[in-house]
VEXVOLO-871616 format. One line per 4 residues: number of its first residue (from 1); for each residue x, y, z of C-alpha. Coordinates in steps of 0.5 Angstrom, whole numbers, plus 500, padded with zeros to 3 digits. Example, Ala and Ser with C-alpha at 12.3 -4.5 7.8 and 13.67 -1.06 7.14 Angstrom:
BEGIN
1) 525,491,516  527,498,514 .
***
This chain:
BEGIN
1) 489,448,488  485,449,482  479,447,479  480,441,473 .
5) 478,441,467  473,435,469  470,439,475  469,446,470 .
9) 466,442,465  461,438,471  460,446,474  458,449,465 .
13) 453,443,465  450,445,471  450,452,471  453,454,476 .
17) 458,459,472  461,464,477  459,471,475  466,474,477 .
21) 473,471,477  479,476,482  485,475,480  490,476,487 .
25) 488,475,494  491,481,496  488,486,500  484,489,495 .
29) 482,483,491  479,481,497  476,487,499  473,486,492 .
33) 470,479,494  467,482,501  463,487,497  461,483,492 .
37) 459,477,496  455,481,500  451,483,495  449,477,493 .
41) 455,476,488  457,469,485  466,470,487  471,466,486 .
45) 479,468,488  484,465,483  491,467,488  498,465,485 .
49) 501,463,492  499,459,498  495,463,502  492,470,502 .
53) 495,477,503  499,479,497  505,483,500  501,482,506 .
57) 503,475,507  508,473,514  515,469,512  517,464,517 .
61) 524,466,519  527,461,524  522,459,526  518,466,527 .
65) 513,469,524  514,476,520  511,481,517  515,482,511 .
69) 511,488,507  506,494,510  507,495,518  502,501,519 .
73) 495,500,520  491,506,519  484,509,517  481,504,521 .
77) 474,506,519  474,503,512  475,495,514  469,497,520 .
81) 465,500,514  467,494,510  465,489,515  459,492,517 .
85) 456,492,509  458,483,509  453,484,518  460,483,521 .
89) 464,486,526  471,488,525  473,489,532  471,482,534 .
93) 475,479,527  481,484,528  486,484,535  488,491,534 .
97) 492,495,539  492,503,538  499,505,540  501,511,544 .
101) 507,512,541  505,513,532  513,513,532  521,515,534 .
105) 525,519,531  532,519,531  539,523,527  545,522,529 .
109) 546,529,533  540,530,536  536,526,541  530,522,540 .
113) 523,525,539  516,521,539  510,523,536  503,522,540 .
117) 496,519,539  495,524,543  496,531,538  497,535,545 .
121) 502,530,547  505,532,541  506,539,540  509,538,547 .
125) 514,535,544  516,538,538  516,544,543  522,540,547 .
129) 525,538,542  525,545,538  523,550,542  516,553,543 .
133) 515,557,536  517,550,533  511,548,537  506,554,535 .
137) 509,551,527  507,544,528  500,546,531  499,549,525 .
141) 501,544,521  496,539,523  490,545,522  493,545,515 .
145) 494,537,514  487,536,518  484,541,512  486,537,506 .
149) 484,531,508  477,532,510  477,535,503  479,530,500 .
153) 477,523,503  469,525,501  472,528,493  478,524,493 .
157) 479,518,498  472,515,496  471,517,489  471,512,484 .
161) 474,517,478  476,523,481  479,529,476  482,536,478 .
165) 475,539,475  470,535,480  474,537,486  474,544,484 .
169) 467,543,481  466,540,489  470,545,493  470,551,488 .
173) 477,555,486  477,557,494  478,551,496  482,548,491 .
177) 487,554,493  487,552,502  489,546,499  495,547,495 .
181) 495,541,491  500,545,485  505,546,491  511,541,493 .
185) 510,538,500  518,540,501  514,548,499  509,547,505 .
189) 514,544,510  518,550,508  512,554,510  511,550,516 .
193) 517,549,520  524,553,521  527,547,524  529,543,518 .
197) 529,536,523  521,537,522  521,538,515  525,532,515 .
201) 520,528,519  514,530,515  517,530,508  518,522,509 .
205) 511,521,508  512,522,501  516,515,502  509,512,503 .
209) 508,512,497  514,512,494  515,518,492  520,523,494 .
213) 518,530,497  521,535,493  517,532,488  511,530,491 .
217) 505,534,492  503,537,498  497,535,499  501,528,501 .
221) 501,532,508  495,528,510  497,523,512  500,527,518 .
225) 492,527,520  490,520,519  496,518,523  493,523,528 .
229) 486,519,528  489,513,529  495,507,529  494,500,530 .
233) 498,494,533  494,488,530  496,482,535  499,476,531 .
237) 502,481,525  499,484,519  496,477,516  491,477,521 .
241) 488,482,517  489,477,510  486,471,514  480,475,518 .
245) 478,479,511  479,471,507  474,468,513  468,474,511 .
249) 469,472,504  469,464,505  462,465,510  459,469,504 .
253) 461,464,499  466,466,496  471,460,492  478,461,494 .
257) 483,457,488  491,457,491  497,456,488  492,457,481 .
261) 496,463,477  492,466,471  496,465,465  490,468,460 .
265) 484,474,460  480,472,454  475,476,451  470,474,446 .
269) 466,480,441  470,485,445  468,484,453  471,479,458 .
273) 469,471,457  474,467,461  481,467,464  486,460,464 .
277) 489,458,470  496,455,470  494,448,469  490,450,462 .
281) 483,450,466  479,455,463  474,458,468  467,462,465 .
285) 465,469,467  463,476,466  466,480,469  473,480,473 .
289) 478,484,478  484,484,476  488,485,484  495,485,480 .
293) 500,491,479  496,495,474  502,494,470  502,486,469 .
297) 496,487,465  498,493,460  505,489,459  500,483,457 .
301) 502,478,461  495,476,461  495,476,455  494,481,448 .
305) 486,481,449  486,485,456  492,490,454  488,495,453 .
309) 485,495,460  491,499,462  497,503,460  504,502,461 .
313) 509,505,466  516,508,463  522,506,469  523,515,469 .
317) 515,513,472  516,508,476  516,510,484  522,508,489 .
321) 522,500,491  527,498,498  532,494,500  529,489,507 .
325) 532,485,512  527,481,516  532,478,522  533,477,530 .
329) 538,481,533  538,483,539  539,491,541  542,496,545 .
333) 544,503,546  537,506,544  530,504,545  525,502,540 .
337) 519,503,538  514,498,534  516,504,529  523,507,528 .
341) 526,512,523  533,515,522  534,519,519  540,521,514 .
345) 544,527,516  543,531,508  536,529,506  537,533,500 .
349) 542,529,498  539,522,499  534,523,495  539,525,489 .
353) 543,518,490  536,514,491  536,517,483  542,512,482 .
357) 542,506,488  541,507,495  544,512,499  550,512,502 .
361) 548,516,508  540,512,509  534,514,512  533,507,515 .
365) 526,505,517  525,500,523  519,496,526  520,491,532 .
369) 515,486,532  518,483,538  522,477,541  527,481,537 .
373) 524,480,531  525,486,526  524,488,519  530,494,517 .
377) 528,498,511  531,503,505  529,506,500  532,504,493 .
381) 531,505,486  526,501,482  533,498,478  536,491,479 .
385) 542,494,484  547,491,488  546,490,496  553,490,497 .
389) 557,496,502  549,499,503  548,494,509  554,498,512 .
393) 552,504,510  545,501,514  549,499,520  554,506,519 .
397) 547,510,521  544,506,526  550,507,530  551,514,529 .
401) 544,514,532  545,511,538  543,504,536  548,497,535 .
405) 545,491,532  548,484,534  547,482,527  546,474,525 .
409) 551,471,521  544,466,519  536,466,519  536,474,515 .
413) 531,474,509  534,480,505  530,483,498  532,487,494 .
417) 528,491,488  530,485,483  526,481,488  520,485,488 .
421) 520,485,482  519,477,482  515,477,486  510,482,483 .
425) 511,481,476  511,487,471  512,491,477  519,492,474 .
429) 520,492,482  516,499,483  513,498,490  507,503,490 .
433) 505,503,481  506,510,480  510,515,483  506,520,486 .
437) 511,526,483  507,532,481  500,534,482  497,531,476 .
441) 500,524,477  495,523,483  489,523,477  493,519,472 .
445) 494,513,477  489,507,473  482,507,476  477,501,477 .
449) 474,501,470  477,500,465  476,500,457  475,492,456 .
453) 468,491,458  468,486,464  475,488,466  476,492,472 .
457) 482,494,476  484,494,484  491,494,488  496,499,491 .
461) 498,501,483  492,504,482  487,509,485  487,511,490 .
465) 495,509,491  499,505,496  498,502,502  494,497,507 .
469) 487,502,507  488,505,500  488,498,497  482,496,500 .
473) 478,502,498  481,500,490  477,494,491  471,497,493 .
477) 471,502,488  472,496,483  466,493,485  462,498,486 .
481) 463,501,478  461,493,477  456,492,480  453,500,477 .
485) 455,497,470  451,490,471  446,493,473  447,499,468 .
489) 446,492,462  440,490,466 .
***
């Protein structure tokens, strides 16, 4: 619970004020207090709700536990460098499987397809699936894939503000041209592969991020290359993540404060002082990472004195949000794997609906978490929409696929962007912050430092973007600009 006002005026007379205040326990607030903790940083984490993890965090859903948000566990290497910078070891706090099968892939007039850990493996399947010049195509795909991200992750990835002029300063205009950062993703899957199935398939990394392919740029193509180094299973659900990042952060004495939202930043001749909690405990500090949407801070709802920390997203901006469904239903007629797409017969016209509400024709992501519990995926606009005749349309394809759920009549978590939006407040429902439409947005998402001195940004809203891993580095990019401010001010 939160501190009360007696023990915070015990804690100023003592002067024990922490240095830092985290505002969020999601991946990257988190993050951010591992980092800072480790280098002898005094933290504090103030987190609206019950535990940690921020989309992160498990629903009980008759009496089992789900994971409601991110399913996909990649780019392993950024929490086994992060727990290697606090002397842990990640693999000793983590449980997690590497699967063999990255995913399955199914339409209603084809037969499945899996692609593999093992990248062989795979071109032997796309070979089956769509011939041997198909094979060839995919082969060149992921050389390609495989070039823009070891382009990026150095320039890009792990920079704490990057810019179209430093990568070309990095790479040369040689390199920004193999890259193709001014192309769609559709445009190079078109330069790929003949098969429209395969365009299909990659194009939905765009979804990743919320975006669509036809708009998004092509150098989203990488993340075929991180799924080829490596997808987890983590053994107990993905808040065994939250719970194992939250145990470093308490070993090196980071605060954690639950059910204690921040209702006010405030500022004093210009630069962080304090932040107000819910109860109207006011907690001293001088610097703070905000792990909320970016947007939340723009909108003021922090209040006026922080506003100017970051800009305001307009709807045409905002990246898609979905419709879920968290349930235990039994299955039959196709196998599953721990991660399922089916795909829409007309892709083209499924992103043209998602501008006004769901499809009617969706592609529908599934992830079996086992002892038939799944989490049911489509993609909707940030918008408050109705639910009603989707869930058919959901069913409708499944079925056509192969698929027949034995739906329940009780114990269904259903959410709907309107929902997103109450739970992660002036996200306006907007999954991912900004959509990634565009070679120029992917410089325009909000970067760890801000313009208020003290004030400091992390979460999959802002650089570099969405997603489990893309979370924890903006914590890290956060903590290191603190960390070289502070020492700058020294």
């Amino acid at each position: 619970m939160c501190q009360d006002k007696l023990t915070h005026q015990n804690e100023i007379g003592n002067g024990l004020l922490m240095t830092t205040v985290i505002i969020g326990a999601g991946t990257g607030g988190l993050a951010a207090a591992i980092a800072l903790a480790a280098r002898g940083e005094r933290v504090k984490v103030l987190e609206k709700q019950d535990g940690p993890g921020g989309k992160l965090r498990p629903e009980i859903i008759g009496g089992q536990m789900f994971d409601t948000g991110p399913t996909v566990f990649t780019m392993r290497w950024v929490f086994e460098e992060l727990f290697a910078s606090a002397g842990a070891d990640f693999a000793a706090a983590v449980d997690a499987k590497p699967l063999e099968t990255l995913a399955r892939h199914a339409w209603s007039k084809a037969r499945s397809f899996d692609l593999f850990a093992d990248q062989r493996k795979s071109e032997d399947a796309v070979g089956t699936f769509a011939g041997a010049e198909a094979a060839l195509q995919f082969r060149g795909f992921m050389a390609e894939a495989r070039l823009v991200y070891e382009a990026l992750e150095k320039p890009f990835l792990r920079a704490q503000r990057p810019s179209m002029l430093g990568l070309a300063s990095g790479m040369g205009l040689s390199g920004i041209t193999r890259i193709s950062p001014f192309e769609s993703l559709w445009k190079a899957l078109q330069r790929h592969f003949t098969d429209p199935r395969l365009r299909q398939l990659f194009g939905r990394y765009a979804t990743y991020c919320g975006s669509s392919p036809f708009e998004a740029p092509s150098t989203l193509m990488l993340i075929a290359h991180v799924e080829a180094m490596g997808v987890w299973r983590l053994v107990g659900g993905m808040a065994t993540l939250a719970a194992a990042l939250e145990a470093l952060a308490k070993q090196l004495g980071v605060e954690f404060f639950y059910d204690c939202s921040v209702e006010k930043i405030l500022l004093q001749s210009g630069r962080v002082e304090a932040v107000v909690d819910r109860f109207g405990s006011r907690h001293e500090c001088n610097t703070i990472v905000c792990n909320a949407d970016a947007n939340a801070v723009a909108t003021k709802l922090f209040g006026a004195d922080a506003a100017p920390g970051s800009t305001a997203l307009s709807s045409a901006e905002n990246s898609l949000s979905a419709i879920t469904w968290c349930l235990q239903a039994k299955s039959s007629g196709f196998e599953l794997s721990h991660h399922t797409v089916f795909f829409s017969d007309d892709y083209i016209r499924e992103f043209e609906e998602l501008k006004f509400g769901p499809s009617r024709d969706p592609t529908v992501y599934i992830c079996d978490q086992g002892n038939d519990r799944k989490l049911l995926l489509v993609n909707a606009p940030a918008q408050n929409i109705s639910s009603r005749g989707y869930e058919n349309h959901m069913l409708a394809k499944l079925a056509a696929c192969g698929l027949q759920l034995h739906w329940p009549t009780e114990h269904i978590l259903l959410r709907k962007p309107q929902d997103f939006a109450k739970l992660y407040p002036a996200s306006n429902g907007a999954l991912y912050g900004r959509a990634s439409h565009g070679w120029q947005t992917t410089f325009k998402r909000p970067q760890a430092r801000t313009k208020v001195p003290g004030l400091y940004l992390a979460g999959g809203s802002v650089h570099p973007g969405p997603g489990v891993p893309m979370a924890a580095l903006s914590g890290l990019r956060a903590a290191e600009a603190l960390l070289q401010d502070r020492a700058s001010t020294r």
